[in-house]
C-alpha positions as CSV (number, residue, x, y, z in Angstrom):
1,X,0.0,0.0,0.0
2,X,1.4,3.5,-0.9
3,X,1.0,6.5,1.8
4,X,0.6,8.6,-1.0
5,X,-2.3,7.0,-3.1
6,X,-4.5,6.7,0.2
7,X,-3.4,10.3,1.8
8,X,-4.8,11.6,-2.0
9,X,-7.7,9.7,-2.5
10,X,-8.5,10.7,1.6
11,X,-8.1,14.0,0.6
12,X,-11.4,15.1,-1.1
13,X,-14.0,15.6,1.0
14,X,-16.6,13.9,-1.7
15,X,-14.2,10.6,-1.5
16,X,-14.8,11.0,2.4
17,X,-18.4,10.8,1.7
18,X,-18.2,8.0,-0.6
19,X,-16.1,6.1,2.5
20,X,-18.9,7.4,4.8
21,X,-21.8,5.7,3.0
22,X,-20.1,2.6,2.4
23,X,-19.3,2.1,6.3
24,X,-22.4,1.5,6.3
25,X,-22.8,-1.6,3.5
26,X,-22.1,-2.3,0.0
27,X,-23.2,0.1,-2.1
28,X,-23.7,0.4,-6.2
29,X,-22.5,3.4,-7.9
30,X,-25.9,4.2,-8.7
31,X,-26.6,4.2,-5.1
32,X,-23.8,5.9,-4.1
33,X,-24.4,8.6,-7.1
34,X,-27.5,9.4,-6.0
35,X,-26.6,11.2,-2.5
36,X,-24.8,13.6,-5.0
37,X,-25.3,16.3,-7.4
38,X,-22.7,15.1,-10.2
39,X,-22.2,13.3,-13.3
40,X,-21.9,9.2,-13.5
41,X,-18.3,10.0,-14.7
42,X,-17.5,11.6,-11.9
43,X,-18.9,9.3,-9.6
44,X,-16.2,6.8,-11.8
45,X,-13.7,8.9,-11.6
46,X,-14.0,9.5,-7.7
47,X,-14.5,5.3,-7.3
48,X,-10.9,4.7,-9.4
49,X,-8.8,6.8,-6.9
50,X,-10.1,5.0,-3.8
51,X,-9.7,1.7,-5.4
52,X,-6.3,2.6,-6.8
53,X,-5.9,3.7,-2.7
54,X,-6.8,-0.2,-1.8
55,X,-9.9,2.0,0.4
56,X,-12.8,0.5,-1.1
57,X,-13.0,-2.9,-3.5
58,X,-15.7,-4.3,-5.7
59,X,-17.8,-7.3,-6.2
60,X,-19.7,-8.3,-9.0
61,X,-23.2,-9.9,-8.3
62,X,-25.0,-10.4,-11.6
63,X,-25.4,-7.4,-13.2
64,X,-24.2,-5.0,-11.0
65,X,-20.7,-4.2,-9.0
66,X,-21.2,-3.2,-5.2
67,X,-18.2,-1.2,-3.9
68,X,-17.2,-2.0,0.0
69,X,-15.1,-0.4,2.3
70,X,-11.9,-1.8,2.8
71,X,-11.2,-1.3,6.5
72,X,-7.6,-3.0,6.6
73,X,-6.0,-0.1,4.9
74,X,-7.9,2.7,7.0
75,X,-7.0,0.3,10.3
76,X,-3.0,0.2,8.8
77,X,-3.0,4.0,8.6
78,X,-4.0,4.7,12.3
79,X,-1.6,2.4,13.4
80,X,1.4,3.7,11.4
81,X,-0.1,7.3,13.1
82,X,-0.4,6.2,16.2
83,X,3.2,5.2,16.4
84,X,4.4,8.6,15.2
85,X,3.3,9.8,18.5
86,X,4.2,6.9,21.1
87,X,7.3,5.3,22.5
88,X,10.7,7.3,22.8
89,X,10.6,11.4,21.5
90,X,14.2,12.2,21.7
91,X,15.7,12.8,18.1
92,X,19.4,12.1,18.4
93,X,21.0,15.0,15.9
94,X,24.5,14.4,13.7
């Protein structure tokens, strides 16, 4: 997983809202399209960078593809956080 892909996907606050609705269950992108005012390609667009971001994955049922969240990266992050700010704070200099 790259820091970077997830820190930019995590960045737009209509990506936030996309991770907000699917905490609560799969979701199509028609359903998750419809809690917003923009296009389908948008929607797309929005979907690629949190897959690329490993922050959401798809399953195909049928027809239709139901994006989930993916809570193993989001659970990686806090961790590599919350040892940024534990153990020993002395910075020996050169």
């Amino acid at each position: 997983m790259a820091f970077a892909d997830t820190f930019k996907a995590l960045s737009d606050p209509a990506r936030r809202q996309i991770l907000e609705l699917l905490k609560k269950g799969p979701l199509s992108a028609g359903d998750i399209a419809s809690h917003f005012d923009m296009t389908g390609a948008t929607i797309s667009y929005h979907l690629k960078i949190l897959k690329k971001a490993d922050l959401i994955f798809e399953s195909k049922e049928k027809n239709f593809i139901y994006y989930q969240l993916n809570a193993t990266v989001l659970e990686e992050i806090m961790l590599w956080l919350s040892s940024l700010q534990g153990g020993d704070t002395h910075v020996e200099s050169k």
